[in-house]
N, C-alpha and C positions, 0 to 999 in steps of 0.2 A: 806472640805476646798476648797477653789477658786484657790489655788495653779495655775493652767495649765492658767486659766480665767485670773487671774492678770498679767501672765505673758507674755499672747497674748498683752491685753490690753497695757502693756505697749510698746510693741515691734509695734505694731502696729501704736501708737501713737510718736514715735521715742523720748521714753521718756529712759534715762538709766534704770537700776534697780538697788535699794538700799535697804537695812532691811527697813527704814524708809515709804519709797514710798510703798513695798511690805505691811506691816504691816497697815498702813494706809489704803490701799483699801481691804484687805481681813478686818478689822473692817465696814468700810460701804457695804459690802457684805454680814457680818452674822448682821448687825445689822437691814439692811435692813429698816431703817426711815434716816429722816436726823441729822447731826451731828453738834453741835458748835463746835467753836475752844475749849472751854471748857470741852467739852463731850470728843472730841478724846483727848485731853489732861489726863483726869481722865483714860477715857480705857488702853492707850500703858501704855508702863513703861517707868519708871523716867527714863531711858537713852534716851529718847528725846525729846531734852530741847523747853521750848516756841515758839520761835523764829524760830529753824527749821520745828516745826509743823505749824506755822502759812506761812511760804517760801512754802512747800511742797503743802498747800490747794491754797496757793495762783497760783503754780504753774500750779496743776491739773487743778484747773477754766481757765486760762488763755490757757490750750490743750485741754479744752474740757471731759476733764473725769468726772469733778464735776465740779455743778451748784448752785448758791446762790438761797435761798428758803427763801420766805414772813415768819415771825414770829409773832403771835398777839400781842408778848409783846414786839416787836423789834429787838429780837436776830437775828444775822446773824448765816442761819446754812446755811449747802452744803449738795448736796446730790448727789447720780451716776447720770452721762449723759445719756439719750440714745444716742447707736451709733450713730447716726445723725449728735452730735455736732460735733464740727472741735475746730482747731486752733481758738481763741477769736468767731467764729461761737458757739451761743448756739440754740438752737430749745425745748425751755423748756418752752413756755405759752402751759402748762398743768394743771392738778389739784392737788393740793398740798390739804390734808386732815390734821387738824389739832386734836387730839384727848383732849378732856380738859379733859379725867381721868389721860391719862398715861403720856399728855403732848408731845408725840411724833408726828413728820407731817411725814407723808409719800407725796410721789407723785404716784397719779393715774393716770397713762396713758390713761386717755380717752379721747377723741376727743370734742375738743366745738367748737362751734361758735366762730368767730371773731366777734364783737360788734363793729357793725357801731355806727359811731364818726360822731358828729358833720361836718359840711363844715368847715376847715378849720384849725382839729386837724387832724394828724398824730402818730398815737402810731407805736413804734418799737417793743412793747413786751405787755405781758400783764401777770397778778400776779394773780393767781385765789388760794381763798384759804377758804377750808369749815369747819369748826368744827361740831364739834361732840364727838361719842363715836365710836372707831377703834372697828374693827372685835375682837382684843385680849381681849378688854379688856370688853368688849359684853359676852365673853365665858367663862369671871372669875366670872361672876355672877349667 
């Protein structure tokens, strides 16, 4: 369990603590890919409702604890910040790994290039996103 982890996190963050808030990041802690509003909706339990799970993801992005992640079929998922990010500050043009067995995207922490741009463009972020088959599901074969 992430128990002590979630609970720095939030203190840290000058976030209160709630069952909701707490439950919510120990689920993207053991699930370790990223999550839709859908997904964490199926995982918690029915005591909490649409509406407060979609306030709380929304909340965490907007502190920096979760990041919105590229989807090949469009879904918005989120997933942990690294420490880095801040208040509306994210630092997440990383590599997002899309797996098309298990259908899960992780983020890989690894280091790219910035891709020069053209004269005359400007990028604020950049979306980097690879598919494939994930290490798990490589090792169910």
């Amino acid at each position: 369990m992430h128990t002590e982890q979630i609970r720095k996190l939030l203190e840290q963050k000058g976030i209160r603590k709630t069952r909701i808030r707490e439950a919510m990041l120990a689920l993207f802690f053991d699930k370790g890919y990223a999550l839709s509003h859908a997904d964490v909706e199926n995982f918690l339990p029915d005591e909490f409702d649409r509406v407060t799970i979609y306030r709380t993801l929304k909340s965490f992005e907007e502190q920096g604890l979760l990041h919105k992640v590229p989807d090949e079929k469009g879904i918005m998922r989120f997933a942990l910040c690294p420490e880095s990010c801040t208040h509306h500050q994210h630092s997440d043009s990383h590599l997002h790994f899309f797996c098309k067995q298990c259908e899960h995207t992780y983020c890989l922490h690894i280091s790219l290039p910035e891709p020069a741009l053209p004269a005359g463009f400007h990028a604020e972020s950049f979306e980097w996103l690879a598919q494939g088959i994930c290490k798990n599901c490589l090792n169910e074969v």
